[in-house]
N, C-alpha and C positions, 0 to 999 in steps of 0.2 A: 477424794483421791482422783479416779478416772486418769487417763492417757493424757499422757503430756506430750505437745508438740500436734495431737489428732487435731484435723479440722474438717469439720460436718460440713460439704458440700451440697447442692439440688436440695431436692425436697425430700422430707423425712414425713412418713405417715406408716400405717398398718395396714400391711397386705395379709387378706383372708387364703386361708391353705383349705382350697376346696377336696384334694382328694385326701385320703387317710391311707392307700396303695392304690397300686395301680399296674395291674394286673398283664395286660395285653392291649398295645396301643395299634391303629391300623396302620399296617405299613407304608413308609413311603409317605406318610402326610396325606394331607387334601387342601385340592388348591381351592378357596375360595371366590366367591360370585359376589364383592360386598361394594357400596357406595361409598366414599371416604367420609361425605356428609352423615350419614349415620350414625357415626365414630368420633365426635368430635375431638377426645380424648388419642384420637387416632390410634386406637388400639380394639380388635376385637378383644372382650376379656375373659378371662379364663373361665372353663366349666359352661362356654355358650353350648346350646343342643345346635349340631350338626348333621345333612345329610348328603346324598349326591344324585342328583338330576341322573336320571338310566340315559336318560337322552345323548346331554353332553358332556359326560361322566364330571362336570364340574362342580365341586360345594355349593351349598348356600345358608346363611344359617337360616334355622328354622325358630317357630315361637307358639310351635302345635304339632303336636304327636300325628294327627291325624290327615293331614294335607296330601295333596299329590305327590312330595316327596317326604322319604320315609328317613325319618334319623337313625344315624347308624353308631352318633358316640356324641361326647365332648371334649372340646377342645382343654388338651392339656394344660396351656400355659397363654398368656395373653399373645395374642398374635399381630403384627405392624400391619396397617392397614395400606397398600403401597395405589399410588394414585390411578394407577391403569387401572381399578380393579379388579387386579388376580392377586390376591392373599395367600400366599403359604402358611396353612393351620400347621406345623411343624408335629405336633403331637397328637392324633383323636385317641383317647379312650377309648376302648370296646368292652373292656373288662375290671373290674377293681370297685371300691368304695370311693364315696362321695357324700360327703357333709353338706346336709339340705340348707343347713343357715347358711353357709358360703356362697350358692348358687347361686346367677341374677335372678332377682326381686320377682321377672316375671317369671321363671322356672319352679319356683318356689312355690310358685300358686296350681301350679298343674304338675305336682312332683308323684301324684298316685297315676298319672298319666303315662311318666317316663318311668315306674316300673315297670308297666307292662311295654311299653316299646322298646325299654333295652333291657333286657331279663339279666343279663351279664352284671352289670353294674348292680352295686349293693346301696340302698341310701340311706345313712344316717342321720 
């Protein structure tokens, strides 16, 4: 059967649904600190650990709980990487559930790390 007249445009694949709820986002976003080169895919993606420099109150993603800057969530939803480098993360988590097989690969590997530095977040 299927729709008649439908036509499949872009690309078709399977995007992973990292949160399960999501509880309390921080307000107002956070502007990110990112390199476009990093991104090739020009997208930060979703579920990255984020924090914010005390300094110049600006994001940066992070890839270690225990660094000079302290993470304070994950980003909600994939965020455009824009060429100045100042990213609008649109959504940070602070609070709610998160499915560990969704997370990038390397959060994955240090996921008993991010319980204890975001006690809010629940991980499944």
């Amino acid at each position: 059967m299927g729709l008649k007249g439908v036509k499949r445009s872009g690309t078709q694949g399977f995007q992973k649904v990292v949160f399960e709820n999501v509880v309390d986002t921080l307000p107002g976003g956070l502007i990110l600190d990112v390199d476009k080169t990093d991104y090739p895919d020009g997208y930060v993606p979703e579920g990255s650990l984020v924090g914010r420099d005390a300094a110049t109150g600006v994001g940066e993603v992070l890839s270690v709980t225990d660094g000079a800057i302290k993470p304070i969530g994950l980003t909600h939803r994939p965020s455009e990487v824009s060429d100045g480098g100042n990213t609008y993360a649109n959504g940070v988590v602070i609070s709610g559930t998160v499915r560990i097989k969704a997370l990038p690969t390397a959060l994955q590997a240090i996921v008993n790390d991010l319980r204890t530095a975001l006690p809010r977040i629940t991980f499944v």
